[in-house]
C-alpha positions as CSV (number, residue, x, y, z in Angstrom):
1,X,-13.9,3.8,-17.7
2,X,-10.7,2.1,-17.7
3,X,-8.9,0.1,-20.0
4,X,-6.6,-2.7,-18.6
5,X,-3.0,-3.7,-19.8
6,X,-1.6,-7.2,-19.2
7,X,1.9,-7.4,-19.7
8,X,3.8,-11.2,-19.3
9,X,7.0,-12.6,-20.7
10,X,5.2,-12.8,-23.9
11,X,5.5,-9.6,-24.3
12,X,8.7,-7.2,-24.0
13,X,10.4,-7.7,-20.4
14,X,9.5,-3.7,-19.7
15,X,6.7,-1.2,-20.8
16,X,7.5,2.0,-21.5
17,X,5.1,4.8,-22.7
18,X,6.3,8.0,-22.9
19,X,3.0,10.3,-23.1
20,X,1.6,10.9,-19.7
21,X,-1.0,8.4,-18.0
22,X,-3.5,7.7,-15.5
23,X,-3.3,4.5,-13.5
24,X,-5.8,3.5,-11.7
25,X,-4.7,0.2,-10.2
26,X,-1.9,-2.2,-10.9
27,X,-1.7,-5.8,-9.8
28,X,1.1,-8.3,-10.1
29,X,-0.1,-12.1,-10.3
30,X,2.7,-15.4,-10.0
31,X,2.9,-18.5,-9.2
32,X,3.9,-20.2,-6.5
33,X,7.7,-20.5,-6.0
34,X,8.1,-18.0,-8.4
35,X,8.8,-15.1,-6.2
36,X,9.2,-11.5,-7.8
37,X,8.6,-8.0,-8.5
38,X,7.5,-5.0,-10.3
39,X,8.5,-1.4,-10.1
40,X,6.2,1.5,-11.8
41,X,8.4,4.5,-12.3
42,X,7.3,7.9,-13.9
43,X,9.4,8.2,-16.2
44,X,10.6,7.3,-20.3
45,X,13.4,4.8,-19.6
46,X,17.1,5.7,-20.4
47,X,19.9,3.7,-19.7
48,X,19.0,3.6,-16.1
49,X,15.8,4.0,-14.1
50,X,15.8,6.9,-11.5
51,X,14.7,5.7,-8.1
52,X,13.1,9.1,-7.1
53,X,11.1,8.6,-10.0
54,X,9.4,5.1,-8.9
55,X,6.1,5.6,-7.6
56,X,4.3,1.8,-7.5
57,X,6.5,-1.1,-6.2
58,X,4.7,-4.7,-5.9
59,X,5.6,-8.0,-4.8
60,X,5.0,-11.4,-4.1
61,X,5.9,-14.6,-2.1
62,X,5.3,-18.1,-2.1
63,X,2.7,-18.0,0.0
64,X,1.0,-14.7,-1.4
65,X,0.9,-14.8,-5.3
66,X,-0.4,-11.6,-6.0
67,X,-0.2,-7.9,-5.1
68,X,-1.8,-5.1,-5.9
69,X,-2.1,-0.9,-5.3
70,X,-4.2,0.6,-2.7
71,X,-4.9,4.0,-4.9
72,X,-6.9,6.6,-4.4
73,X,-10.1,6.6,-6.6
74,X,-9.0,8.8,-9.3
75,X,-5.8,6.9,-9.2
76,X,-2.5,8.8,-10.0
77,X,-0.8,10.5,-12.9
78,X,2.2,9.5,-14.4
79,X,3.1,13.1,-16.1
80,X,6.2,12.1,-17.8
81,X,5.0,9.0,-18.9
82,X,4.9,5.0,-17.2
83,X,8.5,2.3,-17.2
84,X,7.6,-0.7,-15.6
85,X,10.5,-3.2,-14.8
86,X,9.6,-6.8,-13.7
87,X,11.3,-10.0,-14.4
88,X,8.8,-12.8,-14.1
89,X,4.7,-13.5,-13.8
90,X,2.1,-11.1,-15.4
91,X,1.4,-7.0,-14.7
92,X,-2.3,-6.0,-14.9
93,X,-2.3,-2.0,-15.2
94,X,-5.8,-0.6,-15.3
95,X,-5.8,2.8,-16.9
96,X,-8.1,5.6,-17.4
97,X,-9.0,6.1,-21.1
């Protein structure tokens, strides 16, 4: 079963959770002419994220709204815990509970 996390600029610009998690599908949705992206990194954040450490990157277009992971069924671990850094539509993270 998996629980699902939406995440928009009603919410705090990042998510960090710092106990480790399952993700098993992410999905970034915009609108048009409102090109962006999001990066999933494995890690707590500090002052700066550690590109080694970011294992989902998604984007869109004006033409193509929405992207989303290609994962493997079980999906993947985040042992250290999940940052996510975006700066404009809405992150859907579906997690195993």
């Amino acid at each position: 079963m998996s629980k699902c996390i939406r995440i928009d600029t009603d919410t705090v610009k990042q998510l960090a959770i710092n106990v480790p998690i399952r993700i098993m599908d992410a999905r970034l949705v915009s609108i048009a002419d409102d090109v962006t992206t999001a990066n999933i990194y494995d890690e707590v954040k500090g002052i700066s994220v550690t590109p080694a450490k970011k294992v989902i990157a998604l984007a869109n277009t004006t033409t193509k709204l929405s992207d989303e992971t290609d994962l493997p069924e079980d999906g993947i671990l985040f042992t250290e815990g999940c940052y996510v850094d975006w700066d404009k539509g809405e992150v859907f993270l579906y997690i195993k509970e």
